[in-house]
N, C-alpha and C positions, 0 to 999 in steps of 0.2 A: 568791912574787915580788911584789916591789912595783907598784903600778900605776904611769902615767905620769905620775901628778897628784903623787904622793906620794912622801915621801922615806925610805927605812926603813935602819937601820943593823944590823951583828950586834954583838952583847952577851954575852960569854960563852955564846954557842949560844943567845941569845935572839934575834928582833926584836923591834924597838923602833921602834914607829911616829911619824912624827914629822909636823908639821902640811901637809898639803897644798899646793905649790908653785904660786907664782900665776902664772894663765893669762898664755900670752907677751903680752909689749909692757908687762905691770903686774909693776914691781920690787918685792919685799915687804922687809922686814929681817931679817936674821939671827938667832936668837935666842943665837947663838953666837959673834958676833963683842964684840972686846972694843974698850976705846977710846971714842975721841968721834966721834961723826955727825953731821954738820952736812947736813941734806936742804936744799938751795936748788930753788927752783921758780921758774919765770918762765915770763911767757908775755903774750900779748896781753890790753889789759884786756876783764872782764864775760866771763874763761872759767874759772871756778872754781878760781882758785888759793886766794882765803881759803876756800871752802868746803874744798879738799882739805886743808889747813891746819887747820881744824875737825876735818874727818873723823880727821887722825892723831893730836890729840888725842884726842878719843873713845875712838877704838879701840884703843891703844895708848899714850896717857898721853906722847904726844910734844908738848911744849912748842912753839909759834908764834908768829913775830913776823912780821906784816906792816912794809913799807919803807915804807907810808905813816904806820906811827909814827914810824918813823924819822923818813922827809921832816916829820913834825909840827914835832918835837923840834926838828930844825934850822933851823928857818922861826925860831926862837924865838933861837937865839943866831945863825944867819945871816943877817942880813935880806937880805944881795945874793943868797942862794937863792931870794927871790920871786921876783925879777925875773930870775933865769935860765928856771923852773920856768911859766911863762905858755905859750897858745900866741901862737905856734908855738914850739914849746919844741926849743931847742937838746938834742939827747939828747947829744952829744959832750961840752956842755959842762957839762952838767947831771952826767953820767956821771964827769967830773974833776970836778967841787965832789962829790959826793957819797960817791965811793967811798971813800974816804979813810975814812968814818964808817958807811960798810956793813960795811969792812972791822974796824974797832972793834964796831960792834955784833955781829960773827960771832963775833967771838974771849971777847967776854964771853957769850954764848951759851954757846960750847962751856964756859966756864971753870963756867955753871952747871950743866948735866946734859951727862949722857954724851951725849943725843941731842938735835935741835932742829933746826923746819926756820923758815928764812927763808924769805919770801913776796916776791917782789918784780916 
């Protein structure tokens, strides 16, 4: 019998053991799913979303793009983005100038690898 960590399947009267299932609250990937993966992550800044971003490269060769290249990028052909993106920074409004270009930057993402997470 399989333990409760691990996932095992029958195989022509075989098991087949298969990688250990991640402890609750931590989602892992599939190695079996097909398609494109777009992982988005957000969160308060200075709590390790680029280090997690790092870490899925690492471990798994999962491609990341932080949304402050994004914001870079856009400073460059939007200049009325400075002056939203100041504090006290309008997040509403910040959120409609930008998404627009979040939303293109996800889409060429997926268009590159199957998987990729945005940082934002």
């Amino acid at each position: 019998m399989a333990s409760a960590r691990s996932v095992a399947t029958q195989k022509s009267g075989q098991r087949i053991r298969r990688r250990p299932r991640c402890p609750a609250g931590v989602s892992g990937h599939n190695d079996t799913m097909v398609g494109h993966i777009l992982y988005l992550v957000g969160g308060a800044p200075r709590v390790g979303k680029s280090a997690l971003g790092q870490r899925l490269l690492t471990a798994d060769g999962i491609p990341w793009l932080p949304t402050d290249v994004v914001r870079t990028v856009l400073r460059r052909v939007l200049p009325e983005l400075d002056a939203v993106d100041q504090d006290p920074v309008d997040a509403a409004q910040l959120a409609e100038m930008m998404y627009p270009h979040i939303e293109q930057a996800a889409k060429v993402c997926a268009e590159e690898a199957e998987q990729w997470t945005l940082v934002a």
